[in-house]
N, C-alpha and C positions, 0 to 999 in steps of 0.2 A: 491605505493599509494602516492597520494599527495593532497592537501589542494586547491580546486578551489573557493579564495574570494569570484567571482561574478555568482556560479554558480546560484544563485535565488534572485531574487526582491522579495520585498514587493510585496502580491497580489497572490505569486506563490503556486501552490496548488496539492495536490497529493490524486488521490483517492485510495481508497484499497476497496477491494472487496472479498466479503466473502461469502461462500457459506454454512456456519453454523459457528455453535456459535463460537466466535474466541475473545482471549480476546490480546486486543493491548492496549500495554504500549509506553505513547509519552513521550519524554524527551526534555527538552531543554539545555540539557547544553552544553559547548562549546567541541566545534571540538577538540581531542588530536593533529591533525597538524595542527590549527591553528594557524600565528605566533602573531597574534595579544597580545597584553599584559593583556589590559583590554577586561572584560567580558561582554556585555551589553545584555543582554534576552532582547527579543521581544516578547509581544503575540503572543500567537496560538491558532486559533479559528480550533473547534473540530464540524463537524456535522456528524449527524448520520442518515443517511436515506433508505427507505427500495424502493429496484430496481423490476421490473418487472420478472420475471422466463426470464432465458437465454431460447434461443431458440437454433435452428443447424446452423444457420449465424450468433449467439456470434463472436465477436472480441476474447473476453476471450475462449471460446471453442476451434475456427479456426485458430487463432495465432501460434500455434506448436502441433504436438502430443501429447508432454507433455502434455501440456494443457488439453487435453483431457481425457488422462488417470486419471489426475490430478478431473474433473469432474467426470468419470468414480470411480476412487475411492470411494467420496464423496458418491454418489449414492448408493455404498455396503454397506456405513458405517450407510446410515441410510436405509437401507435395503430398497431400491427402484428398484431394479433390481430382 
């Protein structure tokens, strides 16, 4: 493992995607291989918004098997199958 500075700009953004209730904790604190000395937090802006039902040409579905079975579980769990 190692410590990539300039892996993200300001602006840079990640989505997560969830397919039931899922509870995510953000943190900001600093990177353990970071060599920098001083610590400076930057905001992070959190949205939260609700997606359309995947379909069978999901990106998230069609991306790997995994994936799929990964839907396919979800499915039992709330007994849709």
């Amino acid at each position: 493992m190692r410590f990539h500075p300039d892996h993200s700009a300001a602006g840079d953004f990640v989505d997560l995607r969830a397919e039931m209730d899922t509870l995510v904790v953000l943190n900001t604190c600093p990177h353990p291989l970071d060599p920098a000395g001083d610590w400076a937090p930057r905001p992070v802006e959190l949205a939260i918004r609700r997606s359309a039902p995947f379909g069978e040409d999901d990106v998230c579905l069609t991306s790997c098997p995994e994936n799929r079975r990964g839907f396919a579980n979800t499915a039992i769990y709330h007994c849709q199958y």
